[in-house]
N, C-alpha and C positions, 0 to 999 in steps of 0.2 A: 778320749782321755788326754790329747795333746794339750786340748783347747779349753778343760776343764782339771780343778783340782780336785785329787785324790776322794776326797770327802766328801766332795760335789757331786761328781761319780757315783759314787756309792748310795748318796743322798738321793738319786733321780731314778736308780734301778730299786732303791722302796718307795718312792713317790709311785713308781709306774704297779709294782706289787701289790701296794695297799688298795688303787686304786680300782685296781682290776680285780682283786678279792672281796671290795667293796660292793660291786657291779655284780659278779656271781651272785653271793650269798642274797641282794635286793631279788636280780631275777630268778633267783631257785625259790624265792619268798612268795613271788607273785605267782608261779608258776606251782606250786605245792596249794597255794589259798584259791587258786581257780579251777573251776569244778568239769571244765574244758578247754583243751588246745584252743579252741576261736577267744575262747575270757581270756586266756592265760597269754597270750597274742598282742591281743588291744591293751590290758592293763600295763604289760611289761615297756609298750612303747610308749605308754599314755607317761609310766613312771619317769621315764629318762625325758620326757619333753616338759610337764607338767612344772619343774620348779623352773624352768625358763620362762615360763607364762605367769608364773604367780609371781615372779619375777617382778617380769617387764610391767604387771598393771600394779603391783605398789609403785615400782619407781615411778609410770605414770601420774598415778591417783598425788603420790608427796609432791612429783613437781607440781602440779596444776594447784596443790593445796598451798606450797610454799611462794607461791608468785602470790597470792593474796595476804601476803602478810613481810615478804622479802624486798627490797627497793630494786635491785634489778628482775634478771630472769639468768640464768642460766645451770649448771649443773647440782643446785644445791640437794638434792636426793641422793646425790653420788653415793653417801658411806652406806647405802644400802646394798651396795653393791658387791661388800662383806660377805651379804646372807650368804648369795651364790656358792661360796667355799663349802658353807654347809647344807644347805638342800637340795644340790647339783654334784651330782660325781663326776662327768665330765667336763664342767666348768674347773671346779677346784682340781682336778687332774692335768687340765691344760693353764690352768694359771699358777701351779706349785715349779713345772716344767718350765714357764714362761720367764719365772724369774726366779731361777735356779741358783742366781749369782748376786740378788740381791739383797742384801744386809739387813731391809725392813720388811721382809715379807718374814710372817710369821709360820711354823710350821704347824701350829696348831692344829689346824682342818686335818694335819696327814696323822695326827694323834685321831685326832672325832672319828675319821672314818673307820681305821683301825678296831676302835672299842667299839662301834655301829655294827662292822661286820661279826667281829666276838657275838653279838647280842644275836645277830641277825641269824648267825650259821646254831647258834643254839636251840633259837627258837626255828626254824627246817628242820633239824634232827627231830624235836617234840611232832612235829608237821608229820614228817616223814613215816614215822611210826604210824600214824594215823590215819594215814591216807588212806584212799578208797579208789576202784575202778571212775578211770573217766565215765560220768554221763551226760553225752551231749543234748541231752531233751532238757536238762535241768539249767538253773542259772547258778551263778554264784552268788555267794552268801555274804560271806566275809567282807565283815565293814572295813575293813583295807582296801578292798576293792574297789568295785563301784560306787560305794556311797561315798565313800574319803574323793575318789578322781571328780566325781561329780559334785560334792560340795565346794573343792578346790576350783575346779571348771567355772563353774555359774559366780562365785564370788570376786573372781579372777576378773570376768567380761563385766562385774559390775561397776569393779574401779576402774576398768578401761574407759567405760563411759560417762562416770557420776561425775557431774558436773554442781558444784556450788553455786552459781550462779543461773544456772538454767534449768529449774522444776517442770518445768513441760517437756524440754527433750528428755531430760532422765528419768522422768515416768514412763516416756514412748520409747526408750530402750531399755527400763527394765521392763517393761510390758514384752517386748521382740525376745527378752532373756529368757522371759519365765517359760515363753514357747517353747525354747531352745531348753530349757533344765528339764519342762516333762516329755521332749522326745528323748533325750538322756535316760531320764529315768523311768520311763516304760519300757526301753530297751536293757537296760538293766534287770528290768525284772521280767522280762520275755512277755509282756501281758498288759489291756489296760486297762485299768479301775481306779477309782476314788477313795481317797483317804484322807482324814485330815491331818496327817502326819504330811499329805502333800504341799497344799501350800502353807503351813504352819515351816518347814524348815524353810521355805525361799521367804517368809516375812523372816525369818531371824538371821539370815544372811542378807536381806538387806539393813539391818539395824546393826551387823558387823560391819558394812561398809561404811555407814553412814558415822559408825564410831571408832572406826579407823581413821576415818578424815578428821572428826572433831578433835580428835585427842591427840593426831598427828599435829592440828594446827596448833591448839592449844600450848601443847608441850615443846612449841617449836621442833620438830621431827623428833620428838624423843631426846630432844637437848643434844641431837645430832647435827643442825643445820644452824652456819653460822654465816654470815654476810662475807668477811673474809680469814681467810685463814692464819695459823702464828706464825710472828714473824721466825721464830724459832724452825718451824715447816719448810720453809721456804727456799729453793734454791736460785729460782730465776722466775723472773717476773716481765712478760711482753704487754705490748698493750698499742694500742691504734684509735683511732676515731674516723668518721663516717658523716658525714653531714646528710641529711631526709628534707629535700625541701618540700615543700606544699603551696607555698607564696612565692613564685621566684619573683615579684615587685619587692620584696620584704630584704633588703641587705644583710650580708653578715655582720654581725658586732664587731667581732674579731679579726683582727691581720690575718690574712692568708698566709705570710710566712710564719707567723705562730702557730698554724695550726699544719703546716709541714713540718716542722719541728716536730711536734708531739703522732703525726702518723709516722707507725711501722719504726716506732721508737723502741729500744730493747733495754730496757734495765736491769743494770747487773748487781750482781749478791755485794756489793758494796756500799751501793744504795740503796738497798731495800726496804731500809726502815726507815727512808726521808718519804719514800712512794706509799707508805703503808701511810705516816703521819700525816702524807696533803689528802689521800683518800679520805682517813676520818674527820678532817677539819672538813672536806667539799662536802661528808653528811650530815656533821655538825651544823651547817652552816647551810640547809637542808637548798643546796647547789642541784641535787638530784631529783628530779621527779618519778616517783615512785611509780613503776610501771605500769602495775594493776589500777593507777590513780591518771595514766594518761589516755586519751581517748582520739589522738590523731590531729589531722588538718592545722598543726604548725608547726613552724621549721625548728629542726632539734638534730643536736648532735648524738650517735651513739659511740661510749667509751665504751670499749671491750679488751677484757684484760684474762690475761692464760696466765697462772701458775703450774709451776712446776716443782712439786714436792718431794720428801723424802720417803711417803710410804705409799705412792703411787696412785693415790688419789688425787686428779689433778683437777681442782677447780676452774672453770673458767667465768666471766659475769659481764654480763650485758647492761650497762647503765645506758638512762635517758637522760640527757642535760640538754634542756630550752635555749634558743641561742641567743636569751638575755643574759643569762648566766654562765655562759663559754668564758667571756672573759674575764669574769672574778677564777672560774676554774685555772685558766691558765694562769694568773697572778697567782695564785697558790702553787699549782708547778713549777711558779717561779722560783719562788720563796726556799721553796726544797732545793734547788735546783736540780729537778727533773727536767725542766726545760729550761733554755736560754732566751729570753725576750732579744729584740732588738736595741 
């Protein structure tokens, strides 16, 4: 209480209540809908792991899809990382706590899970009445269960590995998947046999994947993923260069002292909107070769730039510039003066 205010306090002992009333009401859900300790076991831990995976392979599956459409490469999938708050209890629980004290985190997710648990401890009571002696010869039933972890599972490893450009490995791993979904799903149902309910749902989870990607690309991540961020955002803006030779007969364009100038240089919130306007002139002025359009073996510089924003999404981006083109870039740095020529 020294180190925090009043309100803060008070804010962090319901952040930790909501959270953990959240966590009950899920595992008394799992554990009422499984039809034995061993279901009731595996589903409960499968629940708390599961949106971490489902997670990690959209963010996957958006970056790989946003590098073919994006000029550099780096964090642009980030605002997915949003979901988190709400399909993970112990994400949004340790990142309400994380930043307790900051002014743009929103409390929203500590509202969602609140009303989630309401629903959740509702629907246990209906459960609960209902219930029956454990029988461990039987499986469980309940499309919460197994069918949802396992639809979630197998959809999950398919953006892990779907690849837009390579049709023969992502045939050869969804072929390794589909193995991987029917021992899933004979163990779910303690037995095995043929159905065409079997591979009829693994074709329509890959026609989800496959339209997850298209419409992620299409609609630019949902109209989520932008090159860079407003300058309105912004509090500090770093940035460096990197030189990748491949020819060292081939000389640089550019002065070695202009380009220590411009490494491990730190731009401050006063010029932020000279750095933001020589960036759009360098793609204007298409200075950058677009990542997914370069193929290696010559010498090129890489600009890498870290912001630091207000609502803790912090982009960072990887640009390729040709080292024909280094020194129109730094005459534009110039221009700004983000950097000082000789």
């Amino acid at each position: 209480m020294i180190s925090f205010p009043l309100d803060k306090f008070i804010l962090a002992i319901i952040i930790t209540i909501v959270h953990m009333f959240a966590m009950n009401t899920i595992i008394t859900f799992v554990t009422l809908s499984s039809q034995n300790m061993t279901d009731s076991l595996i589903c409960s831990i499968a629940y708390m792991i599961i949106p971490f995976v489902v997670f990690l392979a959209l963010n996957i599956c958006a970056t790989k899809v946003a590098q073919t459409f994006m000029m550099g490469y780096g964090n642009y999938s980030q605002s997915l990382k949003l979901l988190l708050n709400y399909i993970s209890i112990v994400y949004s629980g340790f990142f309400q706590g994380n930043y307790l004290l900051s002014p743009f985190v929103s409390n929203t997710p500590i509202i969602y899970w609140f009303i989630l648990s309401i629903i959740f401890s509702l629907i246990n009571y209906h459960l609960f009445l209902k219930r029956t002696l454990e029988k461990s010869e039987t499986y469980t039933k309940s499309i919460f269960m197994y069918p949802l972890i396992i639809i979630l599972s197998t959809l999950s490893m398919m953006l892990f590995v779907y690849n837009l450009g390579d049709l023969k490995m992502t045939t050869l791993m969804f072929s390794v998947i589909f193995i991987i979904y029917l021992i899933m799903y004979y163990f779910s149902k303690r037995k095995v046999y043929f159905s065409w309910k079997i591979p009829s749902l693994f074709i329509l989870l890959i026609i989800g994947c496959i339209g997850f990607s298209n419409i992620y690309s299409n609609t630019k991540g949902l109209n989520t993923i932008y090159e860079l961020p407003k300058n309105k955002d912004i509090q500090e803006i770093y940035f460096s260069t990197d030189r990748y030779i491949f020819d060292e007969d081939k000389p640089s364009t550019v002065d070695n002292q202009e380009i220590e100038n411009l490494t491990t240089k730190n731009i401050t919130i006063q010029n932020k909107k000279n750095f933001m306007k020589s960036m759009y002139e360098i793609m204007n002025k298409n200075l950058i070769t677009k990542s997914a359009d370069y193929h290696g073996y010559e010498n090129y510089y890489e600009l890498t730039i870290s912001f630091t924003t207000k609502n803790t999404i912090n982009p960072n981006r990887n640009y390729i510039i040709k080292d024909e083109n280094m020194a129109a870039v730094l005459d534009i740095f110039s221009k700004y003066d983000i950097i000082k020529n000789k």
